[in-house]
C-alpha positions in Angstrom: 161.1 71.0 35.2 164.0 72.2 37.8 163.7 71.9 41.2 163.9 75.4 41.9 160.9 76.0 39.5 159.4 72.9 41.4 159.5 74.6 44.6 158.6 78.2 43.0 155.4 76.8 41.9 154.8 74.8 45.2 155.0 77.9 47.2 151.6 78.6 45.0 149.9 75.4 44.7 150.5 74.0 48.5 149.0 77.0 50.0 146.1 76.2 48.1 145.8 72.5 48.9 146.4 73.5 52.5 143.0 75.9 51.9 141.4 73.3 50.1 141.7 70.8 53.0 140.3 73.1 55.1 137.3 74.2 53.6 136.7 70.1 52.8 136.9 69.9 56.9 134.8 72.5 56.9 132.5 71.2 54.8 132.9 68.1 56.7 131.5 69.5 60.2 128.3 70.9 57.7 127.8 67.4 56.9 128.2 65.8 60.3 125.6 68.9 61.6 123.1 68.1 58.8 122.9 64.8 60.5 122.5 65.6 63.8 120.0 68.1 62.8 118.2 65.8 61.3 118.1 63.1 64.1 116.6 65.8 66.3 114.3 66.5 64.2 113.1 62.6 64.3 113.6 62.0 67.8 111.6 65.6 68.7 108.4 64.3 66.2 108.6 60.7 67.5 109.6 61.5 71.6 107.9 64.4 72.5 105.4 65.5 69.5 106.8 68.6 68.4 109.2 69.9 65.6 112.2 72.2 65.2 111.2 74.8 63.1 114.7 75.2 62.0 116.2 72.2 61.4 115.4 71.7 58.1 115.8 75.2 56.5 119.5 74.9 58.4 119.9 71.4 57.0 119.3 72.5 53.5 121.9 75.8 54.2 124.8 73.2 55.4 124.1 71.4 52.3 125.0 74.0 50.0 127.8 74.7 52.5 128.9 71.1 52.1 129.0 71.0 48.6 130.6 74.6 48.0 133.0 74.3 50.7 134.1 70.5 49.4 134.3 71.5 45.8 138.2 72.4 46.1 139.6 69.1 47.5 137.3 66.9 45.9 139.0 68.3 42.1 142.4 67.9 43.8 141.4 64.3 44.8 140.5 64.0 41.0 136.8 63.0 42.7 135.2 65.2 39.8 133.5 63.2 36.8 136.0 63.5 33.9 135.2 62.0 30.6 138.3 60.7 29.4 137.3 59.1 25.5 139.5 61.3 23.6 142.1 61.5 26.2 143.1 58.3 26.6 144.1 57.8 22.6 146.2 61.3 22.9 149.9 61.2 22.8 151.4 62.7 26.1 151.8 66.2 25.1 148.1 66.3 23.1 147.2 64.9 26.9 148.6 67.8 28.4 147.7 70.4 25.8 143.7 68.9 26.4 144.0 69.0 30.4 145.1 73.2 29.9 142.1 73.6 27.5 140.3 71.6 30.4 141.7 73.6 33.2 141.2 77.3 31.6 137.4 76.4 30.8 137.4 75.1 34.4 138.7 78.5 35.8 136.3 80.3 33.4 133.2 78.4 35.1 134.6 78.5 38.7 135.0 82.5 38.5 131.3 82.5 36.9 129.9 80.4 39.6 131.8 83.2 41.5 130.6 86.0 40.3 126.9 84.5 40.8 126.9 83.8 44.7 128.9 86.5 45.7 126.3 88.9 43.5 123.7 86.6 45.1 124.9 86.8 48.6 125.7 91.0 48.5 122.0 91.5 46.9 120.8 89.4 50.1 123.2 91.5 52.4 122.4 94.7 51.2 118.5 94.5 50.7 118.4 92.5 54.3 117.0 89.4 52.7 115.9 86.8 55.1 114.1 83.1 54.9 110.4 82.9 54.8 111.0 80.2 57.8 109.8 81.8 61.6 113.8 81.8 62.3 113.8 84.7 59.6 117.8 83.8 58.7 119.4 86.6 57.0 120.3 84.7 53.6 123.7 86.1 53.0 125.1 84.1 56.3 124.6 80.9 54.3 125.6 82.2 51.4 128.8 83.2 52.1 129.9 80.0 52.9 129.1 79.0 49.1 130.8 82.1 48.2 134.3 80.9 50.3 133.6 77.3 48.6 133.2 79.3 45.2 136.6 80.9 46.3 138.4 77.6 47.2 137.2 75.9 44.3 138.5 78.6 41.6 142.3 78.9 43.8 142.4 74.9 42.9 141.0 74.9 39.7 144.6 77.5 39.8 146.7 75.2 41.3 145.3 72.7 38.7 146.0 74.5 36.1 149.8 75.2 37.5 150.0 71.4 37.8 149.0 71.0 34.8 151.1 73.2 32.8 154.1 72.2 34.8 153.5 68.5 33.4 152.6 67.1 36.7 151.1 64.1 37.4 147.0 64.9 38.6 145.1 62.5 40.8 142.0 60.8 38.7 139.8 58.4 40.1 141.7 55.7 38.9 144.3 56.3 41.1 141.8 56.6 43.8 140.2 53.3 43.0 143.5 51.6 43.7 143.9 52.9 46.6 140.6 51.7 48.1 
């Protein structure tokens, strides 16, 4: 590949990475929130015998956001399980001819999982669905962050794919193993 195709594609895929890292971050405040919701929680039961009535109904929301909004970088990190039996005894180009097959099945799921919590969070929206908690959250806040995290993680599967058919090296967990 040419380095003017190099850069033609980069203008696609680096935007995309640049998303992907910030949905992860995103994903990483969820994470860092579920924790301190939870240790109120605990310290309200045990210190002054009482419990938040929406800590764990927001806990369980910011995990879905975690895992949505984390999908994108974690398959550009390669942190994804990938069964690699037949892969490893194929010849370079039967390598990259699998990973395509790999990546357009990929992009086939990711637009399904999609199609599913954006159908899921507009149902909520427009019938004004809201948890069965006493906070009464309308349902399609926290699921439109899985829906951006559905959104992310179908623009990488992209850039994947991009990678892939451009012969580009792609992180695995190998690589990542070294590294620790």
């Amino acid at each position: 590949m040419s380095e003017s195709e190099d850069r033609k594609f980069s203008a696609i895929t680096n935007p995309i990475d640049q998303i992907s890292s910030l949905s992860c971050i995103l994903g990483g405040v969820c994470l860092v929130a579920i924790f301190l919701l939870i240790a109120a929680e605990i310290l309200a039961r045990n210190f002054i015998n009482t419990s938040l009535p929406f800590s764990w109904d927001f806990a369980a929301y910011m995990m879905g956001a975690c895992i949505f909004l984390s999908a994108g970088a974690t398959l550009k990190a390669g942190g994804h399980v990938r069964v690699t039996a037949l892969h490893d005894y194929l010849p370079p180009k039967g390598k990259q001819i699998l990973d395509i097959a790999a990546c357009l099945i990929g992009f086939i799921i990711a637009l399904a999982i999609l199609h599913a919590v954006s159908d899921m969070a507009f149902l909520s929206f427009k019938r004004g669905s809201t948890s069965s908690s006493v906070v009464r959250t309308p349902l399609w806040i926290p699921q439109a962050f899985m829906v951006l995290g559905a959104v992310v993680f179908a623009l990488q599967m992209v850039a994947q794919l991009i990678r892939t058919a451009t012969g580009q090296a792609l992180t695995n967990e190998a690589q990542i193993e070294d590294q620790l």
